[in-house]
C-alpha positions as CSV (number, residue, x, y, z in Angstrom):
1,X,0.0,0.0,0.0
2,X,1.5,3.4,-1.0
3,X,0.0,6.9,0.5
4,X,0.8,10.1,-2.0
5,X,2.6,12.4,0.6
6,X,1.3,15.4,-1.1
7,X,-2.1,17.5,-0.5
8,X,-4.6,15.1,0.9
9,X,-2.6,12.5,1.7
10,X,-0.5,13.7,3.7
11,X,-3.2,14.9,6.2
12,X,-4.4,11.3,6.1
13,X,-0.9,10.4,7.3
14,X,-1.2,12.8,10.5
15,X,-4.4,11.5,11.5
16,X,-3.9,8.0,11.0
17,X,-0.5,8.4,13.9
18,X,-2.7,11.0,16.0
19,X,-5.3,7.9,15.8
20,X,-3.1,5.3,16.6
21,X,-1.1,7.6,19.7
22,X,-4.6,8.1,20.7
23,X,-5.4,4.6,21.0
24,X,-2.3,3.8,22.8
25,X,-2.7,6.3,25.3
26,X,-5.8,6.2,26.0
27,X,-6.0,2.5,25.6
28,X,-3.8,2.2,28.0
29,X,-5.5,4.3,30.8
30,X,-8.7,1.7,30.1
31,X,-6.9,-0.8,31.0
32,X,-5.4,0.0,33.8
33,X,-9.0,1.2,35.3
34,X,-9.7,-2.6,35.6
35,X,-6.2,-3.4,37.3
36,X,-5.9,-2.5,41.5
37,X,-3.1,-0.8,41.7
38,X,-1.6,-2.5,44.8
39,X,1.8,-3.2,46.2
40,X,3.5,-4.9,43.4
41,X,1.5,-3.2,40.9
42,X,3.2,0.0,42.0
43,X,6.7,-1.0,42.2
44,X,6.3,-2.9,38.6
45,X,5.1,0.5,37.3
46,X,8.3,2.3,39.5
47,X,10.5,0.1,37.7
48,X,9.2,0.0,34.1
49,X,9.3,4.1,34.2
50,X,13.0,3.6,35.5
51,X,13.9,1.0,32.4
52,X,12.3,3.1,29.9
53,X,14.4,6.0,31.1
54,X,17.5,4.2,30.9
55,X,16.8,2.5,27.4
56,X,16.6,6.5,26.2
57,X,19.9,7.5,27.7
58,X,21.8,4.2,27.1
59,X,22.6,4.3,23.2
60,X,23.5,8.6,24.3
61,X,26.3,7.1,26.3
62,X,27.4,4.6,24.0
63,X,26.9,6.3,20.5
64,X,26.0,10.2,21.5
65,X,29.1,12.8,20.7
66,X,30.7,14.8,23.3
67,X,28.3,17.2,23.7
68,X,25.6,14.5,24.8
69,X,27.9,12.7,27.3
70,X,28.7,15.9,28.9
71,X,24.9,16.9,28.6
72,X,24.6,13.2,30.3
73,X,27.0,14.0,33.4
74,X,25.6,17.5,34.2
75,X,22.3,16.6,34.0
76,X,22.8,13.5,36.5
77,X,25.3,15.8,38.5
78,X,23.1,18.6,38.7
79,X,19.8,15.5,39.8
80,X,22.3,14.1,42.6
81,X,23.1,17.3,44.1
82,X,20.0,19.2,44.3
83,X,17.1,16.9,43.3
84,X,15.7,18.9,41.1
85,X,14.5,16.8,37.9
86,X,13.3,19.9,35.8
87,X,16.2,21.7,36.7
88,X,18.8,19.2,35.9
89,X,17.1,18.5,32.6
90,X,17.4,22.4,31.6
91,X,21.1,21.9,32.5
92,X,21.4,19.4,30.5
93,X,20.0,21.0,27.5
94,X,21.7,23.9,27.9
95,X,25.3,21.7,28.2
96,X,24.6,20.2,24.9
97,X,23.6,23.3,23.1
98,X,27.1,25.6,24.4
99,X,29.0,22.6,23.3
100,X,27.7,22.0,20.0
101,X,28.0,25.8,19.3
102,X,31.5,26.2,20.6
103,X,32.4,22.7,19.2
């Protein structure tokens, strides 16, 4: 199946992935209505939050220039020392972004 990527079908492309991000996200939030969120359930969704985060940063580490490894080390430097996610995360960004320019 082939969709022109001009005009019309283009738009048809947007909808179809606001659809289907819809679906997921919402789909998701159904189906956890139905599950009790105890104990376990809580730490399982602690830790899945915590793996997804880490498969992000990961290939940065690995295959990221130097600008995203030092973005990488302030922004956990900046977490450790004053717990400040959003903080730490605008250091981080603003790391890369100095480097890149002066690099």
């Amino acid at each position: 199946m082939s969709i022109d990527t001009t005009g019309p079908g283009l738009a048809l492309i947007i909808l179809a992935m606001a659809l289907v991000t819809l679906a997921t996200r919402w789909g998701g939030v159904f189906i956890m209505s139905f599950i009790p969120l105890g104990y376990r359930v809580r730490l399982f969704i602690q830790a899945m939050s915590g793996s997804v985060l880490i498969a992000i940063i990961a290939p940065m580490v690995f295959e990221g220039d130097l600008a995203a490894r030092m973005a990488l080390a302030v922004t956990a430097l900046v977490v450790l020392l004053l717990k400040n996610q959003l903080l730490a995360i605008a250091a981080g960004m603003l790391t890369a972004a100095m480097l890149r320019q002066l690099l």
